[in-house]
C-alpha positions in Angstrom: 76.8 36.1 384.2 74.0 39.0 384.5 70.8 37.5 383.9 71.4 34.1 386.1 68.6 33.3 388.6 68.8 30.9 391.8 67.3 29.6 394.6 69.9 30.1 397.7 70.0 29.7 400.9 73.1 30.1 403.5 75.6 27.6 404.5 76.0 28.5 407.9 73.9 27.3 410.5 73.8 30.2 412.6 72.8 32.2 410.1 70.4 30.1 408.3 68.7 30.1 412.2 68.5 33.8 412.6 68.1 35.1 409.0 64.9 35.4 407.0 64.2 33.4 403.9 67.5 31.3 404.2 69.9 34.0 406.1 71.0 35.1 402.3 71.4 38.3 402.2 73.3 38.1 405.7 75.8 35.5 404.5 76.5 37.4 401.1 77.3 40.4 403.6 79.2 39.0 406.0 81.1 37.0 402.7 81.9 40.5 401.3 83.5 41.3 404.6 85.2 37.7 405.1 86.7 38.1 401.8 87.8 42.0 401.9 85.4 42.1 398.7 84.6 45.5 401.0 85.4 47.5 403.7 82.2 47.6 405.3 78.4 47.1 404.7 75.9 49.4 405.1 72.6 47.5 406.6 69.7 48.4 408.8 68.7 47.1 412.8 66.4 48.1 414.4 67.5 51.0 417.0 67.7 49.5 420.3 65.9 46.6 420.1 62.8 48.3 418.5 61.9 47.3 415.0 59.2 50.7 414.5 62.8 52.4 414.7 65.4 50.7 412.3 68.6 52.5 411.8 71.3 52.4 409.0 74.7 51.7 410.4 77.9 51.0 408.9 79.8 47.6 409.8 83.1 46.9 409.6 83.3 43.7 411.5 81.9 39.9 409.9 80.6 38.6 412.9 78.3 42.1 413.9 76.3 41.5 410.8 74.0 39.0 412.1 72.8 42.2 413.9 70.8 43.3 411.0 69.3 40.3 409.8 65.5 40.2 409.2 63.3 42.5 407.6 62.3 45.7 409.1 58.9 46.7 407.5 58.0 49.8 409.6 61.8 51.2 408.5 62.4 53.6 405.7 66.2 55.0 406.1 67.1 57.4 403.3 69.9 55.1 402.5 71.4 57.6 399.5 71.3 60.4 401.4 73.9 58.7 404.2 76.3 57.8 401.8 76.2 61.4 400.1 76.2 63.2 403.8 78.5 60.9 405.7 80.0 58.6 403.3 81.6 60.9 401.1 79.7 59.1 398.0 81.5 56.3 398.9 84.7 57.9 397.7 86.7 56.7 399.9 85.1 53.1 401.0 84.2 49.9 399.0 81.2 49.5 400.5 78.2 46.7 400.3 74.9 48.8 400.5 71.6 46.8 401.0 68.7 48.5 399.5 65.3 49.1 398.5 64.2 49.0 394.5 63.8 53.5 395.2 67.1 53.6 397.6 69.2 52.1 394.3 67.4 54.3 392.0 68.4 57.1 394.1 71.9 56.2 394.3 71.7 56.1 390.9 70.6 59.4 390.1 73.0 60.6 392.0 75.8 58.8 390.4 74.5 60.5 387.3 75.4 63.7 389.3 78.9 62.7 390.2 77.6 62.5 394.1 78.3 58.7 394.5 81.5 56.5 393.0 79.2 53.3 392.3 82.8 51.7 391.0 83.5 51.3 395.1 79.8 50.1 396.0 77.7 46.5 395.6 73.9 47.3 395.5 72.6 43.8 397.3 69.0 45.1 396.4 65.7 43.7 398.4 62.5 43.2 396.9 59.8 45.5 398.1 56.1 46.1 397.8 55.8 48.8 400.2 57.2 50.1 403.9 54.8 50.8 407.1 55.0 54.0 408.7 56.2 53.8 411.9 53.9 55.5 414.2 50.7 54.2 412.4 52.0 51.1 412.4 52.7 50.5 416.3 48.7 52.0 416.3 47.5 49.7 414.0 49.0 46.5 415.9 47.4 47.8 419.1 43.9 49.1 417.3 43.3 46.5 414.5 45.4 43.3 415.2 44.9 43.9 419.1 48.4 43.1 420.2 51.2 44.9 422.0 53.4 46.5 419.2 56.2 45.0 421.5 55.3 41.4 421.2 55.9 42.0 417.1 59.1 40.1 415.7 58.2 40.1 412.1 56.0 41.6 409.7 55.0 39.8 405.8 53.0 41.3 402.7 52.5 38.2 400.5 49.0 38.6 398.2 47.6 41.7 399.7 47.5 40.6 403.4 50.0 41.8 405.8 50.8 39.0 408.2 52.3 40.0 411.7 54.1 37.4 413.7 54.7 37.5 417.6 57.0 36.4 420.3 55.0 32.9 420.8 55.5 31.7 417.4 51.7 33.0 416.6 50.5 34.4 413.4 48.0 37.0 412.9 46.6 38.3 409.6 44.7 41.3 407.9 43.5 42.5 404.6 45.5 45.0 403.0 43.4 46.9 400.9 41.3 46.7 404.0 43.9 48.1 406.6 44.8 50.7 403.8 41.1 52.1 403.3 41.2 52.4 407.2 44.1 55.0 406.5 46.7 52.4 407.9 49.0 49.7 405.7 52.0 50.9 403.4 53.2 54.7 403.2 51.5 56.3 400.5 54.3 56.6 398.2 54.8 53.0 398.4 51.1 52.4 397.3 51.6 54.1 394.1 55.3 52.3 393.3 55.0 49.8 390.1 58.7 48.8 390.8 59.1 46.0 393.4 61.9 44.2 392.2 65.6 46.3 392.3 66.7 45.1 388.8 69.0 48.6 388.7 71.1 46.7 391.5 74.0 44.9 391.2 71.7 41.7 392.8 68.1 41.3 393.4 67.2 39.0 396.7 63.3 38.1 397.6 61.0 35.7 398.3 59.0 35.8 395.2 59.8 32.4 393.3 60.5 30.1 396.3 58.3 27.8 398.1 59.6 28.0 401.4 60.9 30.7 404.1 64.5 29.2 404.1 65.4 30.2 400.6 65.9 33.2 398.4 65.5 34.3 394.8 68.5 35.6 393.3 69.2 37.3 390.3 72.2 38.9 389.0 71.3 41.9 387.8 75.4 43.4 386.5 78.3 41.8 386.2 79.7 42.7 389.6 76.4 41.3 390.9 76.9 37.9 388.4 80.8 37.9 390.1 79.8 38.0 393.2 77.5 35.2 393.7 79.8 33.2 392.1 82.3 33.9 394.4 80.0 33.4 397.2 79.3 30.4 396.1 82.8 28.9 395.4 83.5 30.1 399.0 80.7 27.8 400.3 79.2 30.9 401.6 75.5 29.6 400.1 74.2 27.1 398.1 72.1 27.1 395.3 69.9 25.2 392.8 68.2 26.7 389.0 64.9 27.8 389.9 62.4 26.4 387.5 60.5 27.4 385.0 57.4 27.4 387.5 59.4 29.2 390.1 60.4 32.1 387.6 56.9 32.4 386.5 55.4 32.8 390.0 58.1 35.5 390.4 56.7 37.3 387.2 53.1 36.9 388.9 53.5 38.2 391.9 55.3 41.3 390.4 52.9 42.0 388.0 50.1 41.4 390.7 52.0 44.0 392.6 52.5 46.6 389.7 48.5 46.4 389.3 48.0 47.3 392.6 49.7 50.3 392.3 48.0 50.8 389.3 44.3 51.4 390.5 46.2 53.4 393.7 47.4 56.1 391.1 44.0 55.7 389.6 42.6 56.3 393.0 45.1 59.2 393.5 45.2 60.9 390.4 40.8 60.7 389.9 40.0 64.2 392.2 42.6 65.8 390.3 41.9 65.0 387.2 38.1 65.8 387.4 39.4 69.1 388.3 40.1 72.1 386.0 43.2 73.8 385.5 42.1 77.0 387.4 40.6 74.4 390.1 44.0 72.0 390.2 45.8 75.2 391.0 44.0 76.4 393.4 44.2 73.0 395.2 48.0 73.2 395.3 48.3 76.6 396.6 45.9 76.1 399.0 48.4 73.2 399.8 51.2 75.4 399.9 50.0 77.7 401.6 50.7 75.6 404.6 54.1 75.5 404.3 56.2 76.7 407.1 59.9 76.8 405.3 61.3 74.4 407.5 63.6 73.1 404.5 62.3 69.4 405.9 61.5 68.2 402.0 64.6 69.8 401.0 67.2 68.5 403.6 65.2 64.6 403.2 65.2 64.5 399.6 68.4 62.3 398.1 68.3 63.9 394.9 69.2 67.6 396.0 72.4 68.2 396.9 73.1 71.6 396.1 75.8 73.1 398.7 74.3 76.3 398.3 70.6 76.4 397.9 69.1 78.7 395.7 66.2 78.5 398.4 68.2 80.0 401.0 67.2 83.3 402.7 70.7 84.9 401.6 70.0 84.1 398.1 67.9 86.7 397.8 64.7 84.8 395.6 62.4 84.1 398.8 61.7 86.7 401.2 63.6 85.6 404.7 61.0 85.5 407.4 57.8 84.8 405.4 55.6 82.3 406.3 54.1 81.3 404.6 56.8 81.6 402.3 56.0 82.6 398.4 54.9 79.8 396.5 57.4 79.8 394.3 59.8 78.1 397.3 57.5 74.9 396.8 57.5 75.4 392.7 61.3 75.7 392.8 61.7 73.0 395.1 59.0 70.8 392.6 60.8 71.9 389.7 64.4 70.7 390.8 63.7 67.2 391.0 60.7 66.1 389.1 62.7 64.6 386.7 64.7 62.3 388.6 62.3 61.7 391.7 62.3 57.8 392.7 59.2 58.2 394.4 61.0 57.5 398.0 58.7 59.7 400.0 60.9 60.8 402.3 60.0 64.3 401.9 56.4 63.7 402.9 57.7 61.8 405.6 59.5 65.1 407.2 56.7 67.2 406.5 55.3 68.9 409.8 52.4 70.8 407.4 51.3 66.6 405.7 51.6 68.5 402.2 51.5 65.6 399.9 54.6 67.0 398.0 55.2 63.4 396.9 52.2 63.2 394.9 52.6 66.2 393.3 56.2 65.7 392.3 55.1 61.5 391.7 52.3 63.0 389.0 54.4 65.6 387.5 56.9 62.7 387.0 55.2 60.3 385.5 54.4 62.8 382.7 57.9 63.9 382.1 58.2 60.0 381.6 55.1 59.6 379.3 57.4 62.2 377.0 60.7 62.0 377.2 60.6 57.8 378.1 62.9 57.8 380.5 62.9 56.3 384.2 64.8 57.8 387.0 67.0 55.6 388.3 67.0 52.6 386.3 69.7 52.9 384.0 73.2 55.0 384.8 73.8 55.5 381.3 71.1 57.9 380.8 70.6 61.3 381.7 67.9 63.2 383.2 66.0 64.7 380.1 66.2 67.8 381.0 70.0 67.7 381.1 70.1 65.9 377.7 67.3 68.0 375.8 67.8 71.5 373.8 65.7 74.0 373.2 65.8 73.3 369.3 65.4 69.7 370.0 61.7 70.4 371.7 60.7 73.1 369.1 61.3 70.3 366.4 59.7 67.4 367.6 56.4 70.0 368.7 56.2 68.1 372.1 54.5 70.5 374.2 56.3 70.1 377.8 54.0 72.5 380.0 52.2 70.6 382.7 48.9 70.8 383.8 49.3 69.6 387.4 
């Protein structure tokens, strides 16, 4: 039932060889296959044999799963914005979709939106404390840990120190915090997230809880989720054994160890801004703005907009075609249209030739919208975005004053 919590690991020996932390996630995919559960999976491998360049791809066949087991830390696929794009919203296909805690919440959202059919998919969701960016990352193995980003085959963040592993079998280790005050570590986005374990899935796999690497910590987060392990498990795909109480408590630990983290990261974030004044915290963004070059990369990235026809475009008539920079209300819009119901993926800061830091923006403006109307994109299907749910009258009674000071 939802709720129920194990320590798994797979049955098959292949597997259990060439997976991480038991091979569970890999059996439980290659299960929903096996079983016609689904009709394919949607996973991530690493494009070509290079793990700075992971790649989501769509499998139809048990046996090519194996090709996306392991963790790819320097990998951030927008995961919600293939099934919208080229999945249809999963309209069509009963799919098993391995994600991140902010890839579910943006499935979600979208759900919300009648984008996704989340009746035809199984959300196998990963823990997750944070995601490398590629490009810094392949310079940080050969500047800091002094090793050929080649000779990489696995990357750990376990108690705020990244661990790399190489081809030999050898570890090498580094201080987070440390590596991150360097400018190098997680993506920025990810240093600011407080949610690292993807309860809004329909199952939540990850290491926290365990005392090994050939086991996983499950928990059934729906009753599809609850079903399917129990399936899996009746089919021999992977066995398990009650964590205990110790186990579930180290679980907690860790998470909340993680969700501090983040913590003095927004602090660290948020303290220039808020030592500003309004006239000064305006200026800043403009300036910011100002070095936009319309290139629609935040737009196109972002899973939550999905607008056929953008209000944004040049046709429209409400920006000038041409100008760059363009008008500042083209970032304002953009801002506007999905601070609500923004899962903090950063995929628009990602794309961004100009480095605006759009994500923090639309991150702080967020989290106040969620101070006042207590609600958290993406972790809960049966509630809407406030502003979708919230009248006019409604705000003039309760006297909540809903202009930001950004």
């Amino acid at each position: 039932m939802k709720g129920d919590m194990y320590i798994a690991r797979a049955a098959d020996k292949d597997i259990l060889k060439r997976g991480e932390n038991g091979g569970v996630v890999t059996s439980l995919l290659k299960f929903a296959l096996e079983s016609k559960r689904v009709d394919a999976v949607v996973a991530v491998k690493a494009r070509e044999g290079n793990r700075y360049d992971g790649i989501p791809v769509l499998i139809t066949e048990p046996e090519k799963v194996l090709e996306t087991a392991g963790s790819l830390h320097s990998s951030s696929p927008n995961i919600a914005r293939l099934l919208t794009e080229y999945l249809d919203g999963a309209s069509n296909l009963k799919l098993a979709v391995v994600v991140k805690p902010c890839d579910a919440r943006a499935i979600i959202e979208l759900a919300k939106r009648t984008q996704i059919n989340l009746d035809n998919l199984l959300l196998i969701g990963l823990n997750c404390t944070g995601t490398l960016p590629s490009v810094k990352a392949k310079t940080m193995m050969k500047e800091i840990f002094e090793v050929d980003p080649a000779e990489v085959v696995g990357e750990d963040i376990e108690d705020n120190v990244l661990t790399i592993t190489l081809k030999d079998g050898s570890e090498k280790k580094e201080d987070l915090a440390k590596l991150e005050e360097q400018g190098y570590g997680r993506r920025e986005n990810c240093r600011r997230c407080e949610i690292n374990i993807p309860v809004m899935a329909d199952i939540a796999c990850g290491k926290w809880g365990t005392t090994n690497k050939e086991t996983t910590f499950i928990e059934t987060c729906s009753e599809k989720g609850a079903q399917f392990i129990q399936s899996a498990v009746d089919g021999g795909c992977i066995t398990v054994e009650e964590p205990s109480t110790a186990s579930i408590n180290d679980r907690k630990k860790k998470d909340q160890a993680a969700i501090e983290l983040a913590k003095q990261w927004q602090d660290k974030d948020f303290s220039g801004l808020e030592k500003m004044s309004t006239e000064e915290r305006f200026s800043h963004w403009f300036a910011q703005f100002g070095q936009c070059i319309k290139c629609y990369g935040c737009r196109d990235a972002c899973p939550i907009c999905y607008c056929k026809d953008c209000f944004l475009e040049a046709d429209r008539g409400y920006i000038t075609p041409g100008e760059i920079p363009p008008d500042v209300m083209f970032p304002m819009v953009r801002v506007a249209h999905v601070m609500d119901s923004c899962v903090n993926c950063g995929q628009c800061e990602d794309v961004c030739t100009m480095d605006v830091p759009i994500s923090l923006l639309v991150f702080l403006l967020n989290k106040k919208m969620s101070d006042i109307f207590k609600y958290e994109p993406g972790m809960d299907v049966t509630k809407l975005p406030p502003l979708r749910t919230t009248t006019d009258q409604e705000l003039k009674l309760t006297g909540v004053d809903i202009s930001f000071d950004f």
